[in-house]
N, C-alpha and C positions, 0 to 999 in steps of 0.2 A: 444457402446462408452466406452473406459476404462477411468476412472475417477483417474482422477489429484489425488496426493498427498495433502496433507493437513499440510501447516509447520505454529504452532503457536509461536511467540519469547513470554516470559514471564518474569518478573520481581520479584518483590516485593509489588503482589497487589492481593490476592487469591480471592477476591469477587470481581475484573472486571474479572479475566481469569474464573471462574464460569459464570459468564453473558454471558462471550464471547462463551464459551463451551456449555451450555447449549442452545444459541441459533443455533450455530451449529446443536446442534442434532434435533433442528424440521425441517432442510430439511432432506427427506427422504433418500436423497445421501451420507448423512455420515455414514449408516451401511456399506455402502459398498466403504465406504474410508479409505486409511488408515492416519493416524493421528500420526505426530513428532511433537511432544513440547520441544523447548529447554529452559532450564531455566538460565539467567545469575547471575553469583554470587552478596553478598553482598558484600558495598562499606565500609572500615574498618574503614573511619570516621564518616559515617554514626549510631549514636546511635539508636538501636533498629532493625536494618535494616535484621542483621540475621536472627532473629524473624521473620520477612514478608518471607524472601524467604526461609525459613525452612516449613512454612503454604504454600506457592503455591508448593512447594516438595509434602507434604505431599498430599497433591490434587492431582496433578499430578499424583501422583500413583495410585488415586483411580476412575480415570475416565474408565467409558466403555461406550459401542456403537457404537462403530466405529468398521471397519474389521481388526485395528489391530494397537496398540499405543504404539510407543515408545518415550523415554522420556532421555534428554541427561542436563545433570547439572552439569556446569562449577566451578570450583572450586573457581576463582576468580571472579573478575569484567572484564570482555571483551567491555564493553561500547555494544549499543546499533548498532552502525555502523558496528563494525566487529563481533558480533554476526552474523548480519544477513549476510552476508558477507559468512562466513565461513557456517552456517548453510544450508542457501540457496543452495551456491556449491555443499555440502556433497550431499542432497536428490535429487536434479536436476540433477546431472549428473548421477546419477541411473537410474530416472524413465524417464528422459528428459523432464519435465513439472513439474510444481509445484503452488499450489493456498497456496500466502505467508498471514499472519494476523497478529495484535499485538492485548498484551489482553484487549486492551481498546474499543473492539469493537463488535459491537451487529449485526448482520445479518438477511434480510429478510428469509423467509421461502424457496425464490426460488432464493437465492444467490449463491448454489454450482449449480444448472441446469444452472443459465447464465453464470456460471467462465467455467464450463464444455464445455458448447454450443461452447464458444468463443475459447476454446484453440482447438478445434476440427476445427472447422469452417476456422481458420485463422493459424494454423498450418503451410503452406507451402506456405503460402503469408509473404513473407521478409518484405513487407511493415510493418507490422502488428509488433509493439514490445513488446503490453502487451495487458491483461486484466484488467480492473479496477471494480471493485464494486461501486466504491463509485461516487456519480455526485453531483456538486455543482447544486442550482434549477437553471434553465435556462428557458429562453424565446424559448418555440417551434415554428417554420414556421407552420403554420394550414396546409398546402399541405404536412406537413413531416410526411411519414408511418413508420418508421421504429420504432424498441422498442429501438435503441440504435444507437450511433454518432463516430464518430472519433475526436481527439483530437490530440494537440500537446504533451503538457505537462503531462504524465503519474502521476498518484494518488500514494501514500501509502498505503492509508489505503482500505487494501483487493483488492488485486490485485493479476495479476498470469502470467508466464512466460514460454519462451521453455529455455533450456539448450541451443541453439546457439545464443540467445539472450544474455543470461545472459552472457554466455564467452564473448561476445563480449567485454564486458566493461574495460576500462583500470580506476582498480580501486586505482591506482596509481597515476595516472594524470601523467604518464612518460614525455609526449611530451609537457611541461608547458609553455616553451619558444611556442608556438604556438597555445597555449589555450588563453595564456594571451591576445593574439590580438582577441580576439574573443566576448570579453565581449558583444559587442554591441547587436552585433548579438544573442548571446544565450538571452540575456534579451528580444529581440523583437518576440523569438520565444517564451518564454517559461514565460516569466512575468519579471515583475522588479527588483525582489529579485534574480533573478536565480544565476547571477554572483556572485555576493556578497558571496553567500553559498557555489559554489566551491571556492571562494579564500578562506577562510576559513578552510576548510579543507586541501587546501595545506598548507596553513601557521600553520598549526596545531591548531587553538582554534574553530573548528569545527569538527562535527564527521558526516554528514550527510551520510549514503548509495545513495540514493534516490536522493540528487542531480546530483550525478558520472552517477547514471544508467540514471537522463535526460538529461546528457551532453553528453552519449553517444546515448541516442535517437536523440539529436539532431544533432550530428555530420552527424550522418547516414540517418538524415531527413526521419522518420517513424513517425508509427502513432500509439496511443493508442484506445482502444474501451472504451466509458463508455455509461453504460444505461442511458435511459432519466429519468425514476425516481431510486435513490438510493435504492440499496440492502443492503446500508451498513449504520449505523450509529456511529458515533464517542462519545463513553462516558466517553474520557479521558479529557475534557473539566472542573474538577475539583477541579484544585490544584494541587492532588495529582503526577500527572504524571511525567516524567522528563525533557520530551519536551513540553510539553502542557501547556497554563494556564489556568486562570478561564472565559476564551472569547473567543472566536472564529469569524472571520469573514467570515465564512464558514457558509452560509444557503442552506438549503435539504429540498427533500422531501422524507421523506422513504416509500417505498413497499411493502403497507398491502395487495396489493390483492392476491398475492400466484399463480399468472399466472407462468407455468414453462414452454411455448414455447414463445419464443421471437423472432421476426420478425427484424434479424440480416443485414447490410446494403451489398447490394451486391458487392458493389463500393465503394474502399479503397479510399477515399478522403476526405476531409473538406468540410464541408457545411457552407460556412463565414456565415452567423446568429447564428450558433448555436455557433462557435467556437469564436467570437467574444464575445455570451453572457458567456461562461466559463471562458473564460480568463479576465473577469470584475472583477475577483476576485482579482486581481494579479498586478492590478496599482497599482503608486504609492499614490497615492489620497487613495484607497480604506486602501493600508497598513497603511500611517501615522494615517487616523483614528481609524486605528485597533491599533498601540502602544499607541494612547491616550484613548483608553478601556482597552487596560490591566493594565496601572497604575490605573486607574479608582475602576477596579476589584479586 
C-alpha cells in the first residue's frame, strides 16, 4: 500500500503542533510518510503574535521522523480557509490522496493504518468522498460488525481525500442564485447550522473550507467513512484557538487499544441508527444549548 501524504496547517501555537507531531510519530506509518507543514503568517494587529509563529517556524524546522518533511511559511496572513484551500491543492494534485490535520490535534497510535486503510479501500468507489479520524461517541446496533460507519456530513478534524474529490468542489460558490434555494435541504442532510455557514462565507464574514467541501458532498450525495471509536482527539478546546472555544459539544471516545486492522463496511450506505445517532449532534436544541456553554465558559 503506498501511504498517503501527510499535510499539517499550523498557526501560532508551537506546544499544540508538538502534541500533534509527536503523536504522529507513535504510529509506526510516519517513517515511512512523507510530512508537509504549512505555516500561516502572523496577524499585524495581533500584539505578540509574531513571536508564536516565529516558535512554530523554528519547530518546524526541527522535526524528524518521518520519510521526508517539507515545510512552506506564508509571509502574511492567509486566514485559515484559504490556507487549506491552496495548501491542500498544492500536495494532492501531486500525490492524488492526502491525510489533511490541524495542530490542535492529538491521534491514536493506529490513526495513519485506518486513514491508509480507507483511502486504499474506497479509492475507486465515487460514492466514497472522504476519510474521517474523528467520530463523535454514538449509540452502536449490537448486530453491527464493522470497526467503522458511513456518514453524511464529513468531519475536519483529521480527515483525508482523493484529488477528484477535492477538484470537485466549487470553492466559489459560482452557481449561488441556485445554492440559495437549497438551504432546506443542505440542513436536513448535513445538520442545522449547515446553511447558515455557507451563506456566510458568500457574504464574506465567514471563512469556513469545510463547509464548501460539505456542500459539495452534499450536492453530489456521497458519503463519508468515520470509525466507531475516535482516532482522533481535539485539543483546541482551550481558549487559545481561533475557531474554537473553551466547550465543545462534541463528546468521544478515543482509541487506546492500537488494533491496526479494521473491519471496513463492504456496503457503501447509511445504517439510519448509527447515522441518526451522529447527526444528534447537529440539532438545533443540542446547538442553542451549546451557545449557552460558551458564554458560560
Amino acid at each position: 500500500m503506498e501511504l498517503a501524504p501527510i499535510i499539517i496547517f499550523a498557526f501560532n501555537r508551537p506546544d499544540a503542533l508538538k502534541n500533534t507531531v509527536y503523536s504522529l510519530l507513535q504510529n509506526e506509518e510516519a517513517q515511512k510518510s512523507e510530512l508537509f507543514i504549512f505555516v500561516d503568517g502572523a496577524r499585524n494587529q495581533k500584539e505578540g503574535e509574531f513571536a508564536k509563529v516565529e516558535a512554530v517556524q523554528t519547530y518546524v524546522k526541527s522535526i524528524v521522523g518521518f520519510k521526508k518533511v517539507t515545510h512552506t511559511f506564508s509571509e502574511g496572513n492567509k486566514g485559515l480557509g484559504k490556507s487549506i484551500i491552496e495548501g491542500v491543492a498544492k500536495v494532492i494534485n501531486q500525490y492524488g490522496k492526502a491525510i489533511v490535520l490541524e495542530d490542535d490535534l492529538v491521534f491514536a497510535q493506529n490513526f495513519l493504518s485506518f486513514m491508509n486503510q480507507g483511502l486504499s479501500l474506497y479509492e475507486k468507489e465515487q460514492k466514497v468522498f472522504s476519510i474521517c479520524g474523528y467520530t463523535n461517541k454514538i449509540k452502536v446496533p449490537k448486530n453491527y460488525v464493522y470497526d467503522a460507519y458511513f456518514c453524511t456530513r464529513s468531519s475536519s478534524w483529521g480527515w483525508a481525500t482523493w484529488a477528484d474529490r477535492w477538484n470537485s468542489v466549487d470553492w466559489e460558490l459560482k452557481d449561488w442564485d441556485k445554492y440559495a434555494k437549497m438551504g432546506h435541504a443542505f440542513n436536513q442532510w448535513g445538520g442545522s447550522d449547515c446553511f447558515q455557514m455557507l451563506r456566510s462565507v458568500k457574504e464574506g464574514w465567514g471563512d469556513s473550507w469545510a463547509i464548501r467541501f460539505g456542500f459539495s458532498q452534499f450536492l453530489q450525495d456521497k458519503l463519508s467513512l468515520f470509525p466507531i471509536i475516535s482516532k482522533v482527539k481535539n485539543d483546541g478546546f482551550d481558549g487559545e484557538g481561533t475557531n474554537c472555544k473553551k466547550w465543545s459539544r462534541f463528546k468521544y471516545i478515543f482509541d487506546e487499544n492500537g488494533n491496526k486492522v479494521s473491519k471496513l463496511p463492504s456496503e457503501i450506505s447509511l445504517n439510519n441508527k448509527l447515522h441518526r445517532s451522529a447527526m444528534s449532534y447537529h440539532t438545533i436544541i443540542i446547538r442553542l444549548w451549546s451557545r449557552l456553554m460558551y458564554l458560560i465558559h
